[in-house]
C-alpha positions as CSV (number, residue, x, y, z in Angstrom):
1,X,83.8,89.1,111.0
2,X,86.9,88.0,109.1
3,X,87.8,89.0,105.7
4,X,87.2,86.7,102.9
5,X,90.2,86.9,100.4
6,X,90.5,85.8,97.0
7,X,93.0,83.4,94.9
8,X,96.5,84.7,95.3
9,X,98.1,86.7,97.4
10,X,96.5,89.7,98.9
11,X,97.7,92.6,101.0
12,X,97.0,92.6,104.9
13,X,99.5,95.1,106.2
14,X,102.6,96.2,106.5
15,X,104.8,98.4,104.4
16,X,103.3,99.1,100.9
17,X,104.7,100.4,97.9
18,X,104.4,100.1,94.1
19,X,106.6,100.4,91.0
20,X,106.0,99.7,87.4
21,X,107.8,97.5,85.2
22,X,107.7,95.6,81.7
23,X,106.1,92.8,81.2
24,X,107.6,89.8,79.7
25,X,105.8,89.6,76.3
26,X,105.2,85.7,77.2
27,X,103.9,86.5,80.8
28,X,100.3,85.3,81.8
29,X,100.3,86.3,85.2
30,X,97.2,87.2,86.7
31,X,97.0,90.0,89.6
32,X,97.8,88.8,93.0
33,X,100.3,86.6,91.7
34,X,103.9,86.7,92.8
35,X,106.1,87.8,90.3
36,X,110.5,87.5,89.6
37,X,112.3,89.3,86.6
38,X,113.0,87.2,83.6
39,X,116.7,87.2,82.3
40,X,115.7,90.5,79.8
41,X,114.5,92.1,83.3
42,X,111.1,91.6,82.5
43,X,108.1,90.8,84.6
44,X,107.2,87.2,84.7
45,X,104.7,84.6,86.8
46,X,107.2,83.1,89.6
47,X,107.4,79.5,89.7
48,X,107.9,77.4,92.8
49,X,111.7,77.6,92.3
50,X,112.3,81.2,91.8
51,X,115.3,82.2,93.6
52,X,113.9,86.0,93.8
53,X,110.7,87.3,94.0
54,X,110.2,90.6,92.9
55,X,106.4,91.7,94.3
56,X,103.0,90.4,93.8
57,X,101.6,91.8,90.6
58,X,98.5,94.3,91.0
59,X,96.7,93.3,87.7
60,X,96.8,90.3,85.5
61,X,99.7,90.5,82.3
62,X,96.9,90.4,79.7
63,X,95.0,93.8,80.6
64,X,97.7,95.9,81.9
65,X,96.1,99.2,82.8
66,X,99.7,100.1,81.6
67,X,100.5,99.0,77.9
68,X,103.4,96.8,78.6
69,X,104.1,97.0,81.9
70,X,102.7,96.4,85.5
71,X,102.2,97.7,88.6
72,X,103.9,95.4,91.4
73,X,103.8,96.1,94.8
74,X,107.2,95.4,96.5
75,X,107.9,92.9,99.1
76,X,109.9,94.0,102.3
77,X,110.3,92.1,105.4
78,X,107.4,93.3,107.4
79,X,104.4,92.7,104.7
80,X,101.8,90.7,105.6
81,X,99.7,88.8,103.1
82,X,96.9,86.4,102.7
83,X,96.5,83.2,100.9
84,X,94.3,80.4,100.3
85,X,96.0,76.8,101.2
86,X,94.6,73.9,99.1
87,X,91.8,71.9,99.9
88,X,92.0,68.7,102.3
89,X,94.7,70.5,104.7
90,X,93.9,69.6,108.3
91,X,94.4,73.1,110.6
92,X,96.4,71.3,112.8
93,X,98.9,71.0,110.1
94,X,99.3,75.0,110.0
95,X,101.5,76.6,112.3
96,X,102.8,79.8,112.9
97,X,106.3,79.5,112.2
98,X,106.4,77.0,109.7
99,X,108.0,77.5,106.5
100,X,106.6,76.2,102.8
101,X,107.4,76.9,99.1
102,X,104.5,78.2,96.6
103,X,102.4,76.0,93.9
104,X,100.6,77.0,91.3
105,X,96.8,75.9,91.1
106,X,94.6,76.9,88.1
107,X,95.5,80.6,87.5
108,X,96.7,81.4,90.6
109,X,99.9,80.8,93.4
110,X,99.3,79.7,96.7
111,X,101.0,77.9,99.3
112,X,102.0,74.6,99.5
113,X,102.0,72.7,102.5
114,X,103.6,69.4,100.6
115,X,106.4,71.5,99.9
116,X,109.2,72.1,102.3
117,X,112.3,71.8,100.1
118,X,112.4,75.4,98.4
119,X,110.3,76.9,101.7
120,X,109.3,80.7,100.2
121,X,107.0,81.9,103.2
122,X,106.3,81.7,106.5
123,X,102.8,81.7,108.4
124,X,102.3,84.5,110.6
125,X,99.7,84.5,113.6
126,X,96.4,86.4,112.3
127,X,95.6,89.4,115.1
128,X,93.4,87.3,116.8
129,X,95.9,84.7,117.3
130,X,94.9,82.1,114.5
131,X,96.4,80.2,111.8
132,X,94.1,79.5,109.2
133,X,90.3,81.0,108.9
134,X,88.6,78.4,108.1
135,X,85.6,80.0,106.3
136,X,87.7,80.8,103.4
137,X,90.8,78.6,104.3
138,X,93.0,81.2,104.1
139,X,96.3,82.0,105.9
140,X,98.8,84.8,106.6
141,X,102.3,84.4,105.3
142,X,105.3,86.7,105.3
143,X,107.8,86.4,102.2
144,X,111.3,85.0,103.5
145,X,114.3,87.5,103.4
146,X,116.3,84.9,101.3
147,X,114.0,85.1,97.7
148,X,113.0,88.4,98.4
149,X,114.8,90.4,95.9
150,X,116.1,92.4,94.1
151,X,115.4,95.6,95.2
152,X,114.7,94.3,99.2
153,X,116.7,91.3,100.2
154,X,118.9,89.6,102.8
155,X,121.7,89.1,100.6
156,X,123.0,91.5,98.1
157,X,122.1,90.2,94.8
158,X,122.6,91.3,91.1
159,X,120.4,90.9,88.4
160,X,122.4,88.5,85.4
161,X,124.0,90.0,82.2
């Protein structure tokens, strides 16, 4: 029986580990969310042009079981993760290999298969050998090297001044 994952991003495997850090005190992010450091180095919601994503946040901004900051789990280059794709999208459509960016939809970040131009993940073949489940339309994505960052990246990158 297949697992049935909520809104976000959730952990499937791969390498996992967590770090803390402070919360932008604007942020609304909830947990499951992908996440990218504001210009005071704080955590923030990514948006669908982040240039660095930083993890996917393990609890929503608002109740922090840590006053002010958050636990993130890091991204690396082997971590697999599940999402839900929007509504209408054919499974035909979803291929291993292909690339898309991230949109935001209610509270939550998920993939979006309109969106090419800023491509953020990649789908990865479930165990079985599938694309998409289709009882809970979700998929398994990998982050791409180039906006992972800035502790695990491609590139070397610095944070600005």
């Amino acid at each position: 029986m297949a697992a049935s994952y909520p809104k976000g991003f959730s952990y499937v495997k791969g390498t996992f580990q967590t770090f803390r850090s402070a919360i932008s005190s604007t942020a609304t992010f909830k947990g499951g969310n992908p996440v990218a450091y504001s210009y005071g180095r704080t955590l923030v919601e990514a948006a669908s042009n982040s240039t660095q994503i930083v993890g996917i946040a393990l609890h929503d901004a608002a109740n922090s079981i840590y006053a002010g900051s958050c636990l993130v789990q890091r991204l690396f280059p082997d971590t697999v993760f599940a999402t839900i794709v929007q509504t209408g999208v054919s499974a035909s459509a979803l291929s291993a290999g292909e690339v898309y960016g991230i949109e935001k939809s209610g509270n939550h970040l998920r993939i979006d298969p309109d969106s090419r131009t800023t491509p953020m993940v990649v789908i990865v073949p479930r165990d079985d050998g599938s694309t998409i489940d289709s009882t809970d339309s979700s998929v398994w994505v990998m982050f791409l090297g180039q906006v992972i960052g800035p502790f695990t990246s491609s590139t070397s990158t610095t944070l600005g001044v």
